[in-house]
C-alpha positions in Angstrom: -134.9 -136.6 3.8 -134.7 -135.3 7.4 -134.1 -132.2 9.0 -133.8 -130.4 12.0 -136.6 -127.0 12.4 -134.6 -124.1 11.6 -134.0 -121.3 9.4 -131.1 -122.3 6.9 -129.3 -120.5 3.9 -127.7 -122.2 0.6 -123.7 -122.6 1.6 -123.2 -121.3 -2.3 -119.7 -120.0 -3.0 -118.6 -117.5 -5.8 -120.9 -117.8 -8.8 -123.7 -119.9 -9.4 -124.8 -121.2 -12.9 -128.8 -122.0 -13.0 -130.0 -123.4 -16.1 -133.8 -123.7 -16.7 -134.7 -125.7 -19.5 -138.2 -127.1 -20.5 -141.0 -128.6 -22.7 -144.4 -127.2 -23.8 -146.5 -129.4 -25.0 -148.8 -127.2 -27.8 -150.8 -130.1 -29.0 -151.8 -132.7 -26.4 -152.6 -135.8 -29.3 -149.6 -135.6 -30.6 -148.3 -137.6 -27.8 -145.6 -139.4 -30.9 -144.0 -136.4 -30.9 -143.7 -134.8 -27.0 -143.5 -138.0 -25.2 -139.8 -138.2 -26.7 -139.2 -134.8 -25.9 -139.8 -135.5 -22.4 -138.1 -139.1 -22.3 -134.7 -137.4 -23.6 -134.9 -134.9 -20.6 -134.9 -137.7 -18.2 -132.7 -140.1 -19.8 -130.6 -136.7 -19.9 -130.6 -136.3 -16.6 -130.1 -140.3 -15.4 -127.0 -140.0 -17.7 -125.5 -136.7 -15.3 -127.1 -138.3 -12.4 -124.5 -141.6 -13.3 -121.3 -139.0 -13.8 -121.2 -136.0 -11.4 -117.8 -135.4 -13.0 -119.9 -133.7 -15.7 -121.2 -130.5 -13.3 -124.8 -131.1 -12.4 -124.9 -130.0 -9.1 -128.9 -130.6 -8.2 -131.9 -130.1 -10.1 -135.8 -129.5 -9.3 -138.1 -130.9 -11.9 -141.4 -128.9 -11.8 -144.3 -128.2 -13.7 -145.9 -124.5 -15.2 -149.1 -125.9 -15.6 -150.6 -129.3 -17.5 -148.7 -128.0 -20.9 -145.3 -126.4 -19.6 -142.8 -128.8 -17.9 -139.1 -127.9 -16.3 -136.3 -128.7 -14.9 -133.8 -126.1 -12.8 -130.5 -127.2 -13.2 -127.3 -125.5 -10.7 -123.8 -126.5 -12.4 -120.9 -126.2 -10.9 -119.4 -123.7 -13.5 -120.8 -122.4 -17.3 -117.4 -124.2 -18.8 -119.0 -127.8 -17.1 -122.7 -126.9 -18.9 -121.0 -126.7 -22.2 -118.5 -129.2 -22.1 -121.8 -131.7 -21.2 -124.2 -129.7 -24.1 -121.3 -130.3 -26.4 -119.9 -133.5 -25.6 -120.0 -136.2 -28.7 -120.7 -138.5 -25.8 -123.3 -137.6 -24.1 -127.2 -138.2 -25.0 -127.9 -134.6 -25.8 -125.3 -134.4 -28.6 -127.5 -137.4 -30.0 -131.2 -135.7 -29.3 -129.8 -132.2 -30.8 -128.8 -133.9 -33.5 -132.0 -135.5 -34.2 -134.0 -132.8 -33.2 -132.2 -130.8 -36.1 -132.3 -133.5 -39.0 -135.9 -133.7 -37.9 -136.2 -129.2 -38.5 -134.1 -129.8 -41.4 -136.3 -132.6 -42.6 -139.3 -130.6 -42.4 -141.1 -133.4 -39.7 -141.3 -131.0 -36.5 -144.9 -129.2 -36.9 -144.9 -127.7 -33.9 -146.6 -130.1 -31.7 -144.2 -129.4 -28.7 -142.0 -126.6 -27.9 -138.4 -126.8 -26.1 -136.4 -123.7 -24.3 -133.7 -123.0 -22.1 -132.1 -120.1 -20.3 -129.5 -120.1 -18.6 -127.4 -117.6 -16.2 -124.4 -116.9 -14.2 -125.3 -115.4 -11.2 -122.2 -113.7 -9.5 -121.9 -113.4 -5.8 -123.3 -111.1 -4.2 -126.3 -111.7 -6.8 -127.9 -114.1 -4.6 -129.7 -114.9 -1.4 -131.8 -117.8 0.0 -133.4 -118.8 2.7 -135.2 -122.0 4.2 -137.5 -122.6 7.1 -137.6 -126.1 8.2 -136.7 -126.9 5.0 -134.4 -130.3 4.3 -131.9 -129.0 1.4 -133.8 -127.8 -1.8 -133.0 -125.7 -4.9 -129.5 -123.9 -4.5 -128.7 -125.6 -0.9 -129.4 -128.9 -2.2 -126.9 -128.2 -5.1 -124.2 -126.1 -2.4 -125.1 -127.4 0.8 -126.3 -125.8 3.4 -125.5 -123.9 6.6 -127.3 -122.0 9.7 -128.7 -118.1 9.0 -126.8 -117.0 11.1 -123.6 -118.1 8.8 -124.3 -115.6 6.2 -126.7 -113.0 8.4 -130.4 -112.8 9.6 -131.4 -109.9 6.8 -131.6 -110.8 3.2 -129.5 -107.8 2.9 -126.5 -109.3 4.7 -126.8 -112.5 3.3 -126.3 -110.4 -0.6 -123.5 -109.1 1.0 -122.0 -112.1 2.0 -118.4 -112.9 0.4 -116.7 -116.2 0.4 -113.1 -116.2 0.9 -110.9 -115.3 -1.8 
């Protein structure tokens, strides 16, 4: 990745859909049943990788600490995220689906835990900024332009309005 040294802002446009979803691992020998857990996430993720027709914009894997694992995830629209989380096609209808035969089956004992949240962030909602910084987070997923584009204050840049 290059860059040049300067002070940058995400190029983001309208609203901007962030979804955080993760792993904790609650029991570390029972490596049978969070290995899978965090195998599905990256298959998942080689498989939007593949087809950017399905809305994943950019993502940031990162870690809470040696139990709590993450991924942020910027779509390009909430419609996108559910047509992928719903999709009889894609690899997450197949691990939900296991996942739930496995609760209804009585075989998950709590070994590992699994969230997500997820929000639409309107315009106006939203600021970033980046110093000498290649493109990361929201301006890896939007691209990314000078400050001076959307304004030197984090106050101008929330007031910032793309065209309608």
């Amino acid at each position: 990745m290059s860059f040049t040294a300067s002070r940058t802002t995400a190029d983001a446009r309208g609203d901007v859909v962030v979804l955080l979803i993760g792993m904790r691992v609650n029991h570390f020998w029972a490596v049978h049943q969070w290995v899978p857990v965090m195998l599905a996430m990256f298959r998942m993720l080689a498989e939007l990788k593949k087809d950017p027709g399905r809305g994943l914009l950019s993502r940031v894997l990162l870690t809470a600490s040696p139990r709590t694992y993450y991924v942020v995830q910027y779509w390009e629209s909430k419609e996108k995220l559910y047509a992928y989380a719903t999709a009889p096609d894609a690899f997450h209808h197949d691990a939900w689906a296991k996942i739930n035969r496995m609760e209804r089956g009585g075989k998950v004992r709590g070994h590992v835990g699994i969230w997500h949240e997820t929000y639409v962030v309107p315009e106006g909602s939203y600021e970033a900024i980046y110093g000498d910084m290649p493109a990361f987070g929201l301006a890896a997923a939007h691209g990314q332009v000078p400050l001076e584009g959307r304004g030197r204050y984090a106050k101008d840049r929330f007031s910032y309005r793309s065209a309608p």
